[in-house]
C-alpha positions in Angstrom: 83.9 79.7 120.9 85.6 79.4 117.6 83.7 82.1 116.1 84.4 84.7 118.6 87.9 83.6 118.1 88.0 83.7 114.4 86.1 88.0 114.7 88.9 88.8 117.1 91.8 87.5 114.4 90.1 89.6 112.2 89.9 92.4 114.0 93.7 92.3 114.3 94.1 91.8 110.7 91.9 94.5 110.2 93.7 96.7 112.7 97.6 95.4 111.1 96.0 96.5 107.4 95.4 100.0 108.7 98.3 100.4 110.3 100.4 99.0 107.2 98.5 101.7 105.3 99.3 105.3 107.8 103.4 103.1 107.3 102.5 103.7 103.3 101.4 106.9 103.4 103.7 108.5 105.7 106.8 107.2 102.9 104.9 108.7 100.3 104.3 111.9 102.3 108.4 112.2 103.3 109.2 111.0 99.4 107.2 114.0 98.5 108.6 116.2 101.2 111.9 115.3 99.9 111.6 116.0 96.4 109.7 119.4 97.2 112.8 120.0 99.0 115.5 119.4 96.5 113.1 121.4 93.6 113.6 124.3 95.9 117.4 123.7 96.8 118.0 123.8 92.5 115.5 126.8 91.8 117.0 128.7 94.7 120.5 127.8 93.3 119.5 129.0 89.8 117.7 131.8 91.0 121.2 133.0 92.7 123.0 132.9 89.0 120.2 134.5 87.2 120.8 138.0 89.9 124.6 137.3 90.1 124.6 137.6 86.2 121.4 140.2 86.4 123.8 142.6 88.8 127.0 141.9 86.9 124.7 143.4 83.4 123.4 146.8 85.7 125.7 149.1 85.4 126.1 151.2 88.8 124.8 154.6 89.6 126.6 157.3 89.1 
């Protein structure tokens, strides 16, 4: 009886492991999200300048 005891505790182990692991992943996953997202928030800020200051340089047709 013990042993069927003790391969049930480790199934549960087993089962806790995996599930720590998809907890890991999934911050890794939304830390990466969140960087992606704040790369694009600067560039698209930059990107803004760079035509403000582009269009301000063209002179207008006449």
């Amino acid at each position: 009886m013990h042993h069927v005891s003790k391969k049930i505790a480790d199934w549960f182990f087993i089962e806790s492991e995996r599930g720590v692991t998809a907890i890991e992943y999934g911050l890794i996953a939304s830390l990466v999200a969140l960087a992606i997202i704040v790369g694009i928030t600067a560039l698209g800020v930059n990107l803004n300048a760079l035509f403000s200051y582009i269009a301000g340089k063209v002179a207008p047709p006449s």
